[in-house]
C-alpha positions in Angstrom: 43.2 -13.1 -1.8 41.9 -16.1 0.7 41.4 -14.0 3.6 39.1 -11.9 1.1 37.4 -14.4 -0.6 36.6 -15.5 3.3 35.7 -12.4 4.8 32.9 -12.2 1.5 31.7 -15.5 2.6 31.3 -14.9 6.1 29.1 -11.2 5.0 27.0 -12.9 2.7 26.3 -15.2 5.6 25.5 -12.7 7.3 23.1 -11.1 4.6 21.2 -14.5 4.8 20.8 -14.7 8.7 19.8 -11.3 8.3 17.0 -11.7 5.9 16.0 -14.6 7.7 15.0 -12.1 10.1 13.4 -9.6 7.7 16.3 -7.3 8.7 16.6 -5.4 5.1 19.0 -3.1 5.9 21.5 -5.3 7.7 21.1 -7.4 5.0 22.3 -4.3 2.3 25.0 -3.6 4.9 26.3 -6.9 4.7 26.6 -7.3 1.3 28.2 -3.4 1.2 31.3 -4.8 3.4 31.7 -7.7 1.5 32.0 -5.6 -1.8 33.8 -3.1 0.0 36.3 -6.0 1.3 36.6 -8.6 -1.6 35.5 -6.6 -4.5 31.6 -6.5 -6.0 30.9 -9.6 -8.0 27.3 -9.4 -10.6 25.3 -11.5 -8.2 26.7 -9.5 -5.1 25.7 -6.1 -7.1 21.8 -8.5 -8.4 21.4 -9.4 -5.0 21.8 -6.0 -2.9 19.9 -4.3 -6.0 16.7 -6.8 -5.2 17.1 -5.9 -1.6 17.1 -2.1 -2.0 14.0 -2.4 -4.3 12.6 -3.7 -1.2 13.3 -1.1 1.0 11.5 1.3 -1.8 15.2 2.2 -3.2 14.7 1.5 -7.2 16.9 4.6 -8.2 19.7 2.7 -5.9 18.5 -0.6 -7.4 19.1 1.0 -11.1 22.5 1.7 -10.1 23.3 -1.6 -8.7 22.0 -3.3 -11.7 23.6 -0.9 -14.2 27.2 -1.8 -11.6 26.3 -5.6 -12.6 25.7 -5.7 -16.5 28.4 -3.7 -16.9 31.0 -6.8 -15.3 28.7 -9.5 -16.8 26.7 -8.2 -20.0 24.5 -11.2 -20.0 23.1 -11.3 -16.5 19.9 -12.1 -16.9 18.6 -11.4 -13.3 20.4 -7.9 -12.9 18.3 -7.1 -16.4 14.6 -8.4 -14.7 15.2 -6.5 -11.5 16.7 -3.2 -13.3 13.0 -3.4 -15.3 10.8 -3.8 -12.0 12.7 -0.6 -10.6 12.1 1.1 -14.1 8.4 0.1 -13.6 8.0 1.5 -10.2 9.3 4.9 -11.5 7.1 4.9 -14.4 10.2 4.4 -17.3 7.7 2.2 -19.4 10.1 2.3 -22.3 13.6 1.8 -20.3 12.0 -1.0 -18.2 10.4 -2.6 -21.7 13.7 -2.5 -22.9 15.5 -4.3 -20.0 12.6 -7.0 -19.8 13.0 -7.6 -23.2 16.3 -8.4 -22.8 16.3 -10.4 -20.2 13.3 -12.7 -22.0 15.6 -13.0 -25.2 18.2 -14.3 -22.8 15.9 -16.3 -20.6 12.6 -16.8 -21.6 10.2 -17.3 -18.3 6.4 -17.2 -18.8 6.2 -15.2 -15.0 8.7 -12.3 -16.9 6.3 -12.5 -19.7 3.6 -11.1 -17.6 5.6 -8.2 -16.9 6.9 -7.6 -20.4 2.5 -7.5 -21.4 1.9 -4.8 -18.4 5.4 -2.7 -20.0 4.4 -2.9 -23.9 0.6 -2.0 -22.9 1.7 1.0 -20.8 4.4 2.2 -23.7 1.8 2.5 -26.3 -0.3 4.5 -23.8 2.4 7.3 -23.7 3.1 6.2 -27.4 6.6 5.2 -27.0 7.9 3.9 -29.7 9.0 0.3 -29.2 11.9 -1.3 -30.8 11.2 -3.4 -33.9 12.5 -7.0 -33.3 15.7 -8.2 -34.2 16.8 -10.4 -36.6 16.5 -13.8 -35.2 13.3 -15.4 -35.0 11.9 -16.3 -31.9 11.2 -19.7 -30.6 7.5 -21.2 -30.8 7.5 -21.3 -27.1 8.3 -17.1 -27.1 6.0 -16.9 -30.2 2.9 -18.2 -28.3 4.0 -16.1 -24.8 3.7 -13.2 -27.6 0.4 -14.2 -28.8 -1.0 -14.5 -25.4 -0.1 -11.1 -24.4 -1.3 -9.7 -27.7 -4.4 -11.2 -26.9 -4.4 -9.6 -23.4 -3.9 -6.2 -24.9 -6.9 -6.1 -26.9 -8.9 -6.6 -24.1 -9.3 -3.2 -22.8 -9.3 -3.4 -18.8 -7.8 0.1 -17.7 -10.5 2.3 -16.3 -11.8 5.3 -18.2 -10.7 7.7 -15.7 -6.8 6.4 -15.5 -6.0 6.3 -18.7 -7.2 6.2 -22.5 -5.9 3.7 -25.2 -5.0 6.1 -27.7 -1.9 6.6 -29.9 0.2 9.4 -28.1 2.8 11.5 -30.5 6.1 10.6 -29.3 7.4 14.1 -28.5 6.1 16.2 -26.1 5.3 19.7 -26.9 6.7 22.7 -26.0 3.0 25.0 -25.7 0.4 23.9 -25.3 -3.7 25.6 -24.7 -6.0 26.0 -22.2 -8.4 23.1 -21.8 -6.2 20.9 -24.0 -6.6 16.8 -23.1 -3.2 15.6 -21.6 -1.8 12.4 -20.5 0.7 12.3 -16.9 3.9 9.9 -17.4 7.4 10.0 -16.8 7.2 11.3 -13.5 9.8 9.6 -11.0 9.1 11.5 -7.9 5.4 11.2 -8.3 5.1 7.8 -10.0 1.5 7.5 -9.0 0.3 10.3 -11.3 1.5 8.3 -14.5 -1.6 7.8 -16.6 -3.5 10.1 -14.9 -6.0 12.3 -17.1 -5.5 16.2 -17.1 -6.9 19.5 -19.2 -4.1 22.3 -19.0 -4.9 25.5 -17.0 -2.0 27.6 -18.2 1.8 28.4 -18.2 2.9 28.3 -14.3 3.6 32.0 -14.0 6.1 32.0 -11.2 9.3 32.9 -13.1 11.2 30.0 -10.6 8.8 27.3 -12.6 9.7 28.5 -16.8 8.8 25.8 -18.8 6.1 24.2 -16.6 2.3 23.8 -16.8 -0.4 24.0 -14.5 -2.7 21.0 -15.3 -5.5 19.8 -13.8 -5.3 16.4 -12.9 -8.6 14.0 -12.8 -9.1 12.1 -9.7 -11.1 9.4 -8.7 -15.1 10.0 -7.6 -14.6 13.3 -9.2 -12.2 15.1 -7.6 -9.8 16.9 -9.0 -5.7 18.5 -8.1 -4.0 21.2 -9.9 -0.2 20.1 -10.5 2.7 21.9 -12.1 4.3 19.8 -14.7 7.3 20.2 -16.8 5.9 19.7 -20.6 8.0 16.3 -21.6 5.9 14.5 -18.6 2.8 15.8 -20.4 1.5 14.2 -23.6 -1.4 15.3 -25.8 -4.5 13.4 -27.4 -4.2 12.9 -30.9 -7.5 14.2 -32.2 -6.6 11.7 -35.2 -7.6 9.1 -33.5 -11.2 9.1 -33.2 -11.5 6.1 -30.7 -9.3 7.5 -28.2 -11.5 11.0 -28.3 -14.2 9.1 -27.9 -13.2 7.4 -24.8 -12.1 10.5 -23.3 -15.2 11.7 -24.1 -17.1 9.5 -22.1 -14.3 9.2 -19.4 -14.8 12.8 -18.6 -18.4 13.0 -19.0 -18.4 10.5 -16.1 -15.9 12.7 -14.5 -18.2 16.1 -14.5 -21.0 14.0 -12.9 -19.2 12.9 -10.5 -17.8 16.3 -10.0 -21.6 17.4 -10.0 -22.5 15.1 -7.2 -19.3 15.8 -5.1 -20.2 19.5 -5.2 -23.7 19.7 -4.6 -22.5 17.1 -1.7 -20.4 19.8 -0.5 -22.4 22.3 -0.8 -25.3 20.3 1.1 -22.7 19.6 3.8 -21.7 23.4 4.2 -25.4 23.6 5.0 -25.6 21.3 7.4 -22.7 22.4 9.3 -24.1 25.9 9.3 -27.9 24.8 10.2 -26.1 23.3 13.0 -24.3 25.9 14.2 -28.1 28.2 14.6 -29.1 25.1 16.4 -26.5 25.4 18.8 -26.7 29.1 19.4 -30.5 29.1 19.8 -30.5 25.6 22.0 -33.1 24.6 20.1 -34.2 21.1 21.9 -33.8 17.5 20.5 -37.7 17.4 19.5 -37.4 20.6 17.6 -34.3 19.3 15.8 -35.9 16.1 15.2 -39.1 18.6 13.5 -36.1 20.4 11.7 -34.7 17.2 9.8 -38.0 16.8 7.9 -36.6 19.8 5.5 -33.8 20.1 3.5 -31.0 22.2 5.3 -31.8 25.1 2.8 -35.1 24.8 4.5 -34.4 24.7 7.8 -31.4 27.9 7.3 -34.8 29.6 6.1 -36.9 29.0 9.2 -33.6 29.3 11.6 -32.8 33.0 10.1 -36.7 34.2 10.9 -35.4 34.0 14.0 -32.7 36.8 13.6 -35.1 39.1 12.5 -37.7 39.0 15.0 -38.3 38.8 18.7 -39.0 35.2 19.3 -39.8 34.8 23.1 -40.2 31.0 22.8 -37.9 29.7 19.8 -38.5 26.2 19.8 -42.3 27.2 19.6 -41.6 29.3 17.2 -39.2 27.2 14.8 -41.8 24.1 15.1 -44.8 26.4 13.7 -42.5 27.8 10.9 -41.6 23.9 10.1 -45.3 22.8 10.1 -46.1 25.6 7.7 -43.6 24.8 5.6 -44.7 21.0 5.7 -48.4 21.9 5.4 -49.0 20.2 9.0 -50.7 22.8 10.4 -53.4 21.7 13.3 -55.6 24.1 13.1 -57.6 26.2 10.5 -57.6 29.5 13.1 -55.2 31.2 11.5 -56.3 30.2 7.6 -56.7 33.2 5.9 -59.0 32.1 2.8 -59.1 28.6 3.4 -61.1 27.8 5.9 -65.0 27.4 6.6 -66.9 30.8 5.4 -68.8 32.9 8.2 -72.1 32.2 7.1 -71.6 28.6 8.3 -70.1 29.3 11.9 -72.1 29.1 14.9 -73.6 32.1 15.9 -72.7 33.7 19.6 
């Protein structure tokens, strides 16, 4: 039992010099050999669970957690770090839940800041939260509660990540093309969760039954077709007339951004193409410089006059087409109705 008790001591030393270091992992190891030696105490299991939420581990961290509260029910720290790694996975209502807890056991106004983000992100999805308990709740928890009420109502989540709306608890089972849908719940992809998407249709490769091709929204307009299974995919309750009306105006913004990031493209493609004539014609700097005064649909104009004819001089050529174009013509030779009448020329 001593010799146990001492070789615990002597790993979690070891833990400590190693963090000093930022040595994560040697820290983790340390604390596994001293649970594997002298047996896992609640702060041990805490402890390596904080560590391996650092090292990007929260599934791990879960399970350490989990290992803790079930040898000490009450450990308030084991319950705060179980609800970050819920948070980074996107379980809004498990990591509400374990927040909760830990506040009713140990209120701390930092916690509380966490517990506002949790309860404003569950009635996004529209989880349903559990009513509170019996016993009242001190003044000090009672204004914490009012302050993060307040915080709530101030809407701060942009338009195109998410909607304020009241989402039906269950998710459904069909759903229709072009349908409003809201990402959450996924683990492996947390940074979809409140993402905006319109369905596209059942994924039709018989390895993916049950899952949905949605369009996601993106930011500046782009966009990313995802398959989805259908309880990470909630629908807009057309009930609630607010929330349409913020999608609404979240996706109008959307398609003119999607309007400008096309006809971006588009004029890109252009480019990229006008450049490419340029390069097989070695047109000169000073004829490219002539070139830029039009748009590239322009200038993919003048550049394909020169497939079809036989140009001897090109960069002549391409200059004369561009000053046409432009209207900078020097000289009225060549004017067919434009110019001077014959009755006032010179004679010869």
């Amino acid at each position: 039992g001593g010799s146990a008790a001492q070789l615990r001591q002597t790993a979690e030393r070891e833990a400590a010099a190693a963090l000093q270091e930022n040595d994560l992992q040697r820290a983790v190891d340390a604390y596994t050999l001293a649970m594997r030696t002298g047996g896992a105490t609640s702060m041990m299991l805490a402890n390596r669970a904080a560590l391996l939420l650092k090292q990007k581990r929260p599934c791990a961290a879960i399970r350490d957690c989990t290992a803790a509260l079930k040898i000490s029910s009450s450990f308030v720290k084991a319950y705060r770090i179980r609800a970050i790694a819920h948070r980074k996975l996107g379980h809004w209502l498990k990591g509400h839940t374990d927040i909760a807890e830990a506040q009713k056991l140990k209120f701390d106004e930092e916690t509380g800041e966490i517990l506002t983000f949790l309860v404003e992100q569950c009635r996004k999805v529209g989880a349903k939260l559990p009513t509170p308990g019996a016993s009242s709740p001190s003044k000090r928890q009672a204004r914490a509660a009012e302050r993060a009420s307040a915080k709530l109502d101030t809407p701060s989540a942009p338009l195109a990540r998410a909607v304020p709306a009241q989402w039906p608890v269950e998710a459904l089972k069909n759903f229709d093309k072009g349908q409003a849908v809201l990402i959450f719940g996924l683990q492996n992809s947390a940074h979809l969760n409140g993402l905006r998407g319109v369905i596209e249709r059942a994924d039709p490769r018989p390895a993916s039954k049950g899952r949905w091709e949605v369009e996601l929204r993106l930011e500046a307009g782009t966009v990313e077709i995802k398959s989805l299974k259908c309880e990470n995919i909630k629908t807009l309750s057309k009930v609630d007339r607010a929330a349409c009306k913020a999608w609404a105006a979240a996706e109008k913004l959307h398609k003119e951004q999607r309007t400008r990031l096309q006809d971006q493209e588009e004029q890109d493609k252009l480019s990229r193409v006008v450049e490419a004539k340029m390069s097989k014609y070695s047109i000169t700097s000073a004829t490219r410089q002539i070139l830029s005064k039009l748009s590239p649909q322009d200038a993919l104009k003048v550049l394909d006059k020169v497939d079809g004819t036989r140009v001897t001089n090109v960069n002549e050529f391409v200059a004369a087409q561009v000053k046409l174009l432009l209207d900078m013509s020097d000289s009225d030779d060549d004017d067919d109705g434009g110019g001077e009448p014959d009755a006032k020329r010179p004679k010869t």
